[in-house]
N, C-alpha and C positions, 0 to 999 in steps of 0.2 A: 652639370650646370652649364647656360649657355652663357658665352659672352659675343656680342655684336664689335666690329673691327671697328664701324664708324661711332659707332656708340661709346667703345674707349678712349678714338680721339678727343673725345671731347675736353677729359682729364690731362691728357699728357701727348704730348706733341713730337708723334711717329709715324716713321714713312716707312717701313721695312715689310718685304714681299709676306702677306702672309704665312707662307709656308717658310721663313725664315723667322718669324713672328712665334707660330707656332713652336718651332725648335726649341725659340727661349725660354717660349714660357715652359717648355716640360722641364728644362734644363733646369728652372730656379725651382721645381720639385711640383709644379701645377700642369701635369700633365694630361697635353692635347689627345684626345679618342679620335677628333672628325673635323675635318674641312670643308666645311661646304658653303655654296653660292646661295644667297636670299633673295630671291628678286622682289622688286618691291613691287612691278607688274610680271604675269605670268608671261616667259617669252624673253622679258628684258628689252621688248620692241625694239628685237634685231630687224634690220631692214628698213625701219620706219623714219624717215626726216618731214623735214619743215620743207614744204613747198607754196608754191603760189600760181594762185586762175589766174595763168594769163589770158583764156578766152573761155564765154561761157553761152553756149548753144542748144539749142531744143535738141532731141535727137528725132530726125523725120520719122522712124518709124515706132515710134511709143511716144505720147504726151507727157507721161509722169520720169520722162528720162530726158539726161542733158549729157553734151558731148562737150567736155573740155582738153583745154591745154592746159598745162601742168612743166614750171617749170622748179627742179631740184635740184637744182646748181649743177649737173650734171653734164652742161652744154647742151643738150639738147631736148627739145618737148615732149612730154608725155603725153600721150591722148588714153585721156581717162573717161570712160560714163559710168555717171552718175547719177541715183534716181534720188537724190537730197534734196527737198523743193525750196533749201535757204543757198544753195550753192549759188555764188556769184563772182563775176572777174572783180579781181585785184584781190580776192581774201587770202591771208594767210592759214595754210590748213595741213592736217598732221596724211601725208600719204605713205600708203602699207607698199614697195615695189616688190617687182617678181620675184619669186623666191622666199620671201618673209610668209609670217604664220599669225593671222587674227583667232585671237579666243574670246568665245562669250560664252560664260559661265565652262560647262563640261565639253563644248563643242569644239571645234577649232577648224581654218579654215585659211588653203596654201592658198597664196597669190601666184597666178600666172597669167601671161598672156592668152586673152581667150576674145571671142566676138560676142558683142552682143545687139539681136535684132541686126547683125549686120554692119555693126560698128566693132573696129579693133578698140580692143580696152586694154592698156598696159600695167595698170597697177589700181591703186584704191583710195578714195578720200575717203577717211576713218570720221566716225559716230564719236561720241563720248564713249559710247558704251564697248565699242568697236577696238580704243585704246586702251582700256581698263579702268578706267579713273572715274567709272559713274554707270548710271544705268538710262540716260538719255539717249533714244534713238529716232529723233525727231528730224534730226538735221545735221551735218557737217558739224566737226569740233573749229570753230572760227579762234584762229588766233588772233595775241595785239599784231598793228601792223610793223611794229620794230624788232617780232621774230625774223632772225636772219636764214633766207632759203639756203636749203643744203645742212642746215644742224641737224644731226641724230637728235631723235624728239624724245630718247633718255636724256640726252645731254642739257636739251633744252629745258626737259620737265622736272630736272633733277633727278632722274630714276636708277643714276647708278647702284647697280648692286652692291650690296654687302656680303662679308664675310661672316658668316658663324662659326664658332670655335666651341665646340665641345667640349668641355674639360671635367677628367674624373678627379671630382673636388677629394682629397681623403680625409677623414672626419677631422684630424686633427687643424686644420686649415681653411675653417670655418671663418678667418679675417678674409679668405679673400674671394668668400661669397658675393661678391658684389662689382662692378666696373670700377670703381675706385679704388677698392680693396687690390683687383690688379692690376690697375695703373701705377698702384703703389709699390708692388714689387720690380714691375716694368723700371721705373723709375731710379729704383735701387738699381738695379742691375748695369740699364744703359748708363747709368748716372757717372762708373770708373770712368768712360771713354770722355767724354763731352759731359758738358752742363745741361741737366734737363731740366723743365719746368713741370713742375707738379699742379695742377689744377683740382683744389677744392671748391665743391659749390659753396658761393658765397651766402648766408644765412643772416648778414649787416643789416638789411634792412628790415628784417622783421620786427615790427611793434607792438607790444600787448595792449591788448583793448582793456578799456574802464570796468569791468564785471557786470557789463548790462545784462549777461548771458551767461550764466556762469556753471558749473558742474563740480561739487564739492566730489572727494577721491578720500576714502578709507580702506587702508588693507589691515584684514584680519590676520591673514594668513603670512607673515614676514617672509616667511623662510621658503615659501612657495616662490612670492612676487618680491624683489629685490628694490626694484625701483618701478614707480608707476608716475607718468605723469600725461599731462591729458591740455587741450585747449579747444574753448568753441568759437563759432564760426557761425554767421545768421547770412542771412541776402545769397544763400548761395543757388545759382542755377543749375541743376542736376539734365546735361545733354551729351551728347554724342564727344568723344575729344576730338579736336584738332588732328590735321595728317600728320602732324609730326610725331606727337605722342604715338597717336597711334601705329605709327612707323618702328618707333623704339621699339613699341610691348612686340610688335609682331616679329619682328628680329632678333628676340630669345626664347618664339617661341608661345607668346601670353596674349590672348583674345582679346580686344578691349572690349569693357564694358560700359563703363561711362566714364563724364570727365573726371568726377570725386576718385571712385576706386581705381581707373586708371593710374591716378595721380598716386595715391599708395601704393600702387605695385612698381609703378617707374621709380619710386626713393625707394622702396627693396632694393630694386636690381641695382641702382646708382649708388646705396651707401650700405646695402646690407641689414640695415633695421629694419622688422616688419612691424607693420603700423594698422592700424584696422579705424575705422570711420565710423561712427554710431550717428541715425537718425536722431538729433539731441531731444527731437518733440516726443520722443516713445522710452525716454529713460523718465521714471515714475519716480518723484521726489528730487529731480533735477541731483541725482547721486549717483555714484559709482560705487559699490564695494565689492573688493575683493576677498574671494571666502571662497569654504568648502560646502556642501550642500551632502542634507542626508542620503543616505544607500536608498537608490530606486529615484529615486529624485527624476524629474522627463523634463525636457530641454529638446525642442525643433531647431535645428540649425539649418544653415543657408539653404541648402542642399535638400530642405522639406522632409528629411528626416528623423523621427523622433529617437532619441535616446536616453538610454537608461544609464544615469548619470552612477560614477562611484566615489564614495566621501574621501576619495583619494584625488580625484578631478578638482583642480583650480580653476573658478567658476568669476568672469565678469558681473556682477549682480546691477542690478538700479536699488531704488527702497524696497522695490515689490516682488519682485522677480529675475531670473536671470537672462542676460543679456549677452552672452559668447563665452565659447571653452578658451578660458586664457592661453596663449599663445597657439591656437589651433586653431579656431574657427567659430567663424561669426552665427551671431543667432538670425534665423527669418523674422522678426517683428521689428529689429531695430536695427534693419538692412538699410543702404540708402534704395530709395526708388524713385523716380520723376517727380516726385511728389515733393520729396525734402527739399525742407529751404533751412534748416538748422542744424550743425553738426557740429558732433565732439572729435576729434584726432585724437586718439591712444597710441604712446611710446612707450614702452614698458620693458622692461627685462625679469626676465622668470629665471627658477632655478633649471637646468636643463635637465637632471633627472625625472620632476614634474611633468614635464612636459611630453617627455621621451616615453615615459609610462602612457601616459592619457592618449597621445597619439599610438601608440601601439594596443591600448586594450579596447578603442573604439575604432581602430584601421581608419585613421586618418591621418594622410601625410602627405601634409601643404608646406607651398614656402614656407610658409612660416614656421612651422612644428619643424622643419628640417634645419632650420638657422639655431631656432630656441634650444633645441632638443642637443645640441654642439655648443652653445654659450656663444653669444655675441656681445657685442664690445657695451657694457654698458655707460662709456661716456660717451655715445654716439645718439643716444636716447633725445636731448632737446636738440641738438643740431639736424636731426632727421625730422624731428616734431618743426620746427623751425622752418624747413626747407618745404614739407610738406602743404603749411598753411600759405606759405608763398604761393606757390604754384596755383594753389586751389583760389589764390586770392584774383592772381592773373590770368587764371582759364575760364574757372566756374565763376569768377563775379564778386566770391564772398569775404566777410571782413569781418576782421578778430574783434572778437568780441568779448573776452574777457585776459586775465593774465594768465602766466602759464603755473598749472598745480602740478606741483613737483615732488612725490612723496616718496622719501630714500631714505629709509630711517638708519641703515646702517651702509655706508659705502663700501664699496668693492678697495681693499684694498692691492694697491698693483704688485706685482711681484720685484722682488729686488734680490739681483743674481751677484757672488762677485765671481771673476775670471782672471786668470792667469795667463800670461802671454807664453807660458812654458808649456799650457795645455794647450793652451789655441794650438801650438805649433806641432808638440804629438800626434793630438788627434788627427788634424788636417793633413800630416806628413809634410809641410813646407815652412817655412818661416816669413812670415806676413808683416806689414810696419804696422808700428804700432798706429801712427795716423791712419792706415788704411781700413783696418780694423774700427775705431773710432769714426772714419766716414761712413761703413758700412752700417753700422750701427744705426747711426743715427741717419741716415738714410732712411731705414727701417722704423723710425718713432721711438728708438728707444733714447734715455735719458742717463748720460754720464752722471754720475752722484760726485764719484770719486775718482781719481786716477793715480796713480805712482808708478815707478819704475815697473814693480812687479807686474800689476795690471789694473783692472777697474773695478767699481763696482756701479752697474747699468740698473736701472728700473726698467721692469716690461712693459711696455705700452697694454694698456686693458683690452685690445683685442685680442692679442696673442693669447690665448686661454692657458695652450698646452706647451708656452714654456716657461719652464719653473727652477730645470736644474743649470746650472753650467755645461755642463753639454750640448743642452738646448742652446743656448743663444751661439754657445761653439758652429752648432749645427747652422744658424741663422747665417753666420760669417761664410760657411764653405756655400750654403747654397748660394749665396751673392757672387761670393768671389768668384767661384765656377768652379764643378767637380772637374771639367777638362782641364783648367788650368794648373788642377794640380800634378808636374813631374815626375817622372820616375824618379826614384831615388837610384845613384850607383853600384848603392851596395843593396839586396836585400836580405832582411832577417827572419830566421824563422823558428820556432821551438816546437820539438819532438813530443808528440802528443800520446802516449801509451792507453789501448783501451784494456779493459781487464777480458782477460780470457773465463769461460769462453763469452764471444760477445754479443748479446743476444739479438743484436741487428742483422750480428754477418749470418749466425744461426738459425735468424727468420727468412733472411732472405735462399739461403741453402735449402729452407723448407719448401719455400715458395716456390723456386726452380723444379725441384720435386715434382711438388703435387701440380703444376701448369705440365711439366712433361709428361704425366700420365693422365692428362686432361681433365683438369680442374681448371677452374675460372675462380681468378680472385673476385671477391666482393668487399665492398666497402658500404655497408648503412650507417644511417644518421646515430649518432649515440645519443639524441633527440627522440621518447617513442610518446605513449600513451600509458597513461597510469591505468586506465583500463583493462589492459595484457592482464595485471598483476590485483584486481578486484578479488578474481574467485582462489586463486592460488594460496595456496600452505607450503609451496620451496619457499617463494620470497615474501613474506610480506611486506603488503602497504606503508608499514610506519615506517620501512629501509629503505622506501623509495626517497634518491634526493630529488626534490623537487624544484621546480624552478620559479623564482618570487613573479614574475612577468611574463607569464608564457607567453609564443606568437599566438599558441591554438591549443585546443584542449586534446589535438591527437599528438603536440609535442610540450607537454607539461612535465615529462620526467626525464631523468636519465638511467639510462637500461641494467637492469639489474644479470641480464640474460642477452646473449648473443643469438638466441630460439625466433624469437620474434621478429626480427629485423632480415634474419635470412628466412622464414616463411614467406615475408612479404616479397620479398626478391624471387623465389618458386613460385608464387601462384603469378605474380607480373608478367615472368616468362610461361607459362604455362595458358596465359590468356592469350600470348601470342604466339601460338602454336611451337613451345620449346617446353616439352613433355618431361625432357631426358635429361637431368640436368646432374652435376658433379660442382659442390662452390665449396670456398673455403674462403673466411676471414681472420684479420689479425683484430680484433678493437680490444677497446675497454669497457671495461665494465663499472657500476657505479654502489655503493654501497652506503647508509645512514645508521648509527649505532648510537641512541640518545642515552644509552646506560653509560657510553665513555664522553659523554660532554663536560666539558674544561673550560673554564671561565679564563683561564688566562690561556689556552689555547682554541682558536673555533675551529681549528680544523683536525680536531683530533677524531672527531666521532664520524671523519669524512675520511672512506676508504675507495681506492682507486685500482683496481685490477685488470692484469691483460691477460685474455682469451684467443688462444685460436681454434674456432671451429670448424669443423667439415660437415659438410650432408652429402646426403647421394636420396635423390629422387627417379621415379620410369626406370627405362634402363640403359643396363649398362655401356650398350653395341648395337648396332643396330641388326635386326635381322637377318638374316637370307639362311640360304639355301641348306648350305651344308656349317649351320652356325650348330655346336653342342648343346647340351641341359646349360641352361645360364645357372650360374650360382645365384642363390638370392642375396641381394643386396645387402644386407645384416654381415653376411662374411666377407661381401668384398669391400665396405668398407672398415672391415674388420682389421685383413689384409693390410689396406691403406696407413689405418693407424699403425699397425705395427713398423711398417716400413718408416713410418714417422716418428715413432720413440727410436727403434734403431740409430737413426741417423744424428739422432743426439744420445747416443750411446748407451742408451736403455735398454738393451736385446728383452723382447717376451720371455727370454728364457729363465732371465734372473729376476724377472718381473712377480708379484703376485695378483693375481686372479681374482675377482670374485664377484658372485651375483651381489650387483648393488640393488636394494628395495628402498630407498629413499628418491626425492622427488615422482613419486607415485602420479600426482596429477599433469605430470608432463612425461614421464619413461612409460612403456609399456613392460618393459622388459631392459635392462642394462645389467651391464659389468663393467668391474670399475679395473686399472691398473693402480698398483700400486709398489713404491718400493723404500725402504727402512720407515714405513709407516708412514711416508707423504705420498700424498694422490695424486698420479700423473696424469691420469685422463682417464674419462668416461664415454662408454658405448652404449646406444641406447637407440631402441624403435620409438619413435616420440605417440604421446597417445591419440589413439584413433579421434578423439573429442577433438581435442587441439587443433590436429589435422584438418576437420571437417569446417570446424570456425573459420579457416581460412581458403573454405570454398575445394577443395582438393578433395578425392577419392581416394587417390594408391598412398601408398606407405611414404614414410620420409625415416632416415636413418643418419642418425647425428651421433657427431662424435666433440671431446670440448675438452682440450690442454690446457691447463695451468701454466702459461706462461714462463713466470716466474722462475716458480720452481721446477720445472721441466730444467730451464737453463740451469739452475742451480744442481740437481743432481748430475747434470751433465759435465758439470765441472768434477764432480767426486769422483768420477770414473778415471779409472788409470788406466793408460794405454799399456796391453803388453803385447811384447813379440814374442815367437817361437818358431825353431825352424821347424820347416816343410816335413812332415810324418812322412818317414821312412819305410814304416810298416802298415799293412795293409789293414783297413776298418774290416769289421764282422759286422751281419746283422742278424739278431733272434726276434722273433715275431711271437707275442703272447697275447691269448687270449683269455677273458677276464670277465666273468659271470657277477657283478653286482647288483646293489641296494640303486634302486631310483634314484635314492637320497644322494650318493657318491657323484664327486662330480669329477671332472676330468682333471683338473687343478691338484685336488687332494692326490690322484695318481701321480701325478707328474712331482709334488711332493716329495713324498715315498721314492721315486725312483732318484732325484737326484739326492736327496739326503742316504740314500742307502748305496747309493752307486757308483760312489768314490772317483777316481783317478781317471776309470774305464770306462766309462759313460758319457758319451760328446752330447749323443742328440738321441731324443724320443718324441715321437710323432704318431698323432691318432689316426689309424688310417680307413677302419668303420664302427660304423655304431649299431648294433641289430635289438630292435624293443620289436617283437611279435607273439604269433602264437604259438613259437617253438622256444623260449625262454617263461619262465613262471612269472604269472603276474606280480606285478610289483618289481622284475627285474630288466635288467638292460645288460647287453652284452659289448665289450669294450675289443677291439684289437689295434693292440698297441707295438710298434718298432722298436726295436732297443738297438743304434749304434756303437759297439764298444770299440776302442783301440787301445793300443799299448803301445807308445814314443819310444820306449826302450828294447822293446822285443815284439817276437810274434805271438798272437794272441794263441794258447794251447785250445784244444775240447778241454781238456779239464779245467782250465781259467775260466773260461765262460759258461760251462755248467756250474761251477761253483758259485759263479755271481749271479747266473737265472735263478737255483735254486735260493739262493739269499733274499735273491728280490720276489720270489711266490710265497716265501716264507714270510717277509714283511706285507704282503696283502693281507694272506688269507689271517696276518693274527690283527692287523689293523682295520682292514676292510671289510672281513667279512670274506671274501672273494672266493670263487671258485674258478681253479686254473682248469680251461676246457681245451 
């Protein structure tokens, strides 16, 4: 939101440097983005004063040229030519000297000393069009003669620049959308030091006309439109505004348009109500009503756009038809145009979720939709309506014409807080008077009801929307008094905060150091996707998507049931920009809807919230050259990864169980799940070729997806043991093992640790052989068996007894032939 420096003066009566100006206002919580200069001519016509012809001469060698003196308080003459066929001795006239810079339109153009035809020309008598302030190029800009020579001809022309102030408004602070709004905090503030003056526009002299002209106002809709009230206006001239006006709008930023809607958008910016103007001759049935309109419903708005209206849309009506998207945007039929000579003023207050909706599902957002859509003060409604037909009375001509209709069927009632002066002091960390508190207050518009030793109890002034609790107005106290001004304390205190082990943030982050060190990139997508992901799919269905009541867009109407989709779009992105090769990993959440567990007296119970971290590995893994080995295919190296990643949360592969997962079919090509005392720690999976292809890609992607949760949770079950340093040395025996297709590596490893007691550390598959030297249907296994013994050294007979044990458990469970 912009606010203009001269344009605040107007309210409240401040001399402080800008950028000290700026400081405050972020201090009192309305913080400054940007500083910058408005010139109100391009240039600031630096260089340019008030001079006068002291002599005015043909120039001998051109007819259409004259050679003057030029005197600019300077002490000494200028000899200026000039080809102006009004230039004459004694005129007062605005001259450009060496060094300065004339702009016309996109051009621009340095003054220096140059000849012309053989005459020295030292500077330039300026055009209308030459100074900025017109498009006359006929003749010299003639001043009156009681301009004083030697004044900078900003000074003279009033063209001091202004300041613009940027400020990032935050929704909750919707009162001080306006110049007034922050002259009023200003006012608070400066207000401790000295006595300030608060400048409200006066509204005293407005009159209500006899109902020569009148516009009867019915709302259907209450609970849309809170308050509506309305006033017409005949004799009015619809032209150009005034430079001053026009000066205002262009100084935060706003085009003017004409005098009428000018004059609406300047009582925006000045009190914060927005206000809309209706051509009163194009309202049918001399009525207003406010109402909803059926689905499909078409409505042209200002903007020559037609839209397709939803029976959710709060619609201006006349008798016949509709007339503007209430608090968004006016309609094209009953715009003003040159033409209007009779008009309605609308001051109105909407519910701001109405508004907030409408402006989001038709992507309009106007001043106005951004005030309504935050809630604005509805006792500011006939004071802005008031101020508005003033203006319009004094610029454009025209005169009230009727009384003011004022339909508020149920008022706003204001908030009433009580506070404690033991809390003011907690919170704040200081101890404050209690008078000083009560001036802060009511500084602020708020209303003592009550007061006693303990504390008060305040009414919110109706702009304040979003304060409601005691804290709030608490908060109201500190931002006035000033966060600087509150002192350290001598002592301070602090209490010992224990998080539970183990803690799955420190645990994430340990992960995350991990997998960045062995080059991964974290990813972060929107948990915003498209319900479309989830049309053709049987993992999740449709009716568990949550959905969102108000989407921005139909490609972020859900929230993600899968971490899958959000990191594909992440791969193909980089993959468009030549990043082939990629390794990601995220931490998010996941979103989940179960209407078989909805609870009337709880809504959020059929709403499930889960956290995911996944991995992919896409291209490859290293890049090329020379003397690079067979690469492993990506399937085992981030196979690798994930195990490195249950380990580290104390899950070793080795206590883990195994197994070909066949579920989510239309997204795995192939997976295995881990799993341990029957909860599922993570899944490995080639994602399907289809999927893949949907999102424009060729090669394979390889995903991996932890359960959060309970990953950390088993991680906690694990007991830490120690054991000294083995004494005596490992053995290793090497077996090979003739099975069933069907037999998987899992089941072996099984068997050997269940049969392999005390002596058995480690077993490792170290080939696989399926050809035409084993019999179809079988696969050949050669498997490592690490034995040791902590207590002794392992005998030949120790270890032939426990090879023999363990061929004997194959061949009666597997099937197996020892080769």
């Amino acid at each position: 939101m912009n606010i203009s420096y001269n344009w605040l003066k107007q309210y409240i009566d401040v001399d402080l440097d800008p950028h000290d100006l700026a400081a405050v206002l972020t201090g009192i919580g309305l913080e400054v983005e940007s500083v910058e200069t408005v010139e109100k001519v391009k240039g600031g016509l630096k260089g340019f004063v008030i001079g006068e012809v002291v002599s005015c001469n043909r120039h001998p060698g051109a007819d259409h040229l004259y050679v003057t003196k030029v005197d600019i308080g300077a002490g000494q003459l200028l000899d200026v030519v000039c080809g102006a066929p009004n230039v004459a001795t004694g005129q007062r006239v605005i001259v450009a000297t060496e060094g300065s810079t004339v702009y016309k339109g996109s051009e621009s153009l340095r003054i220096k000393k140059t000849r012309i035809r053989g005459i020295v020309s030292e500077a330039m008598i300026c055009a209308e069009d030459e100074v900025g302030l017109g498009d006359r190029h006929e003749g010299v800009m003639v001043l009156p003669s009681d301009a004083v020579v030697g004044t900078p001809a900003a000074e003279y022309l009033n063209l001091q620049p202004d300041i613009r102030f940027g400020i990032g408004l935050t929704p909750n602070r919707i009162d001080a959308a306006s110049h007034y709004g922050v002259a009023r905090d200003l006012a608070a503030y400066l207000g401790k030091e000295k006595k300030i003056r608060l400048v409200r526009p006066d509204v005293t002299a407005f009159h209500e006309g006899d109902d020569e002209y009148r516009i009867e106002v019915v709302i259907e809709n209450t609970q849309a439109c809170r308050r509506y009230a309305g006033v017409c206006m005949t004799g009015v001239h619809v032209a150009p505004s005034p430079l001053w006006l026009q000066e205002r709008l262009l100084s935060v930023g706003l085009n003017p348009v004409n005098n009428v809607v000018d004059i609406s958008n300047f009582v925006l910016y000045e009190l914060g109500q927005p206000l809309h103007t209706f051509d009163a001759d194009e309202l049918a049935g001399r009525q207003i009503i406010v109402k909803n309109l059926p689905e499909g419903s078409r409505f042209v708005t200002l903007d020559g756009t037609e839209r397709i209206l939803s029976p959710e849309d709060l619609m201006i009506c006349d008798a016949e038809k509709p007339v503007a998207i209430g608090g968004v945007f006016g309609g094209l039929q009953s715009g003003i145009t040159d033409t209007t000579r009779n008009i309605f003023i609308e001051s109105a207050y909407f519910n701001p979720i109405t508004i907030r909706r409408t402006s989001k599902r038709h992507q309009l957002y106007t001043d106005a939709s951004f005030r309504f859509e935050r809630g604005v003060d509805p006792e500011m409604t006939l004071t802005a309506l008031k101020r508005c037909a003033l203006l319009i009375s004094e610029i454009a001509g025209g005169t009230v014409a009727s009384s003011i209709v004022d339909v508020y069927p149920e008022p706003v009632v204001p908030a009433v807080v009580n506070i404690r002066y033991n809390n003011i002091s907690a919170l704040i960390g200081t101890k404050l008077e209690d008078a000083a508190v009560r001036s802060i207050l009511e500084s602020l518009d708020f209303t003592v009801l009550k007061e006693d030793r303990d504390g008060m109890q305040v009414r919110v002034p109706p702009c304040r929307v979003d304060v409601t609790r005691e804290a709030d107005v608490i908060e109201e106290i500190l931002r006035i008094y000033g966060y600087n001004a509150v002192g350290l304390p001598q002592k301070l205190s602090a209490s010992l905060s224990f998080s539970r082990k183990p803690d799955p943030e420190s645990m994430a982050e340990k992960v995350s150091n991990h997998l960045c060190s062995h080059g991964f990139y974290e990813i972060m997508c929107n948990s915003l996707t498209k319900s479309a992901y989830y049309d053709s799919l049987t993992s999740w269905k449709s009716e568990n998507l949550v959905r969102i009541l108000n989407p921005i867009s139909s490609d972020l109407n859900v929230l993600r049931q899968t971490l899958i989709f959000g990191g594909l779009e992440t791969i193909i992105h980089n993959m468009n920009r030549q990043r082939p090769d990629l390794k990601l990993f995220e931490f998010g959440n996941c979103y989940h809807y179960d209407a078989d567990k909805s609870c009337a007296t709880d809504p959020l119970r059929p709403y499930r919230e889960e956290r995911l971290l996944s991995l992919f590995m896409t291209g490859k893994a290293a890049t090329p050259g020379w003397n690079a080995g067979k690469e492993i295919p990506l399937y085992f190296q981030l196979k690798g990864h994930l195990e490195t990643v249950l380990a580290l949360m104390g899950c070793e592969a080795a206590i883990l169980k195994t197994e070909i997962f066949s579920g989510k079919g239309d997204l795995y090509s192939s997976a295995i799940r881990y799993s341990l005392d029957g909860n599922v720690l993570a899944e490995l999976a080639l994602l399907n070729n289809e999927i893949v292809r949907n999102f424009g890609m060729d090669g394979e992607v390889v995903y991996a997806e932890l359960p959060w949760a309970t990953l950390v949770t088993m991680a906690g079950r694990q007991q830490i043991r120690h054991n000294e340093l083995p004494r005596y040395p490992e053995v290793r025996r090497d077996l090979s093992l003739l099975l069933d297709q069907s037999v998987s590596y899992e089941q072996v490893k099984e068997i050997a640790l269940t049969e392999g007691g005390r002596l058995l550390k480690r077993i490792n598959l170290f080939d696989v052989y399926e050809g035409d030297k084993v019999e179809k249907g079988k696969k050949s296994y050669a498997i490592s068996f690490i034995l040791q013994d902590s207590e002794s050294t392992l005998t030949d007979a120790a270890i032939d007894r426990f090879m023999l044990h363990l061929m004997d458990a194959y061949r009666s469970r597997l099937g197996a032939v020892i080769r």
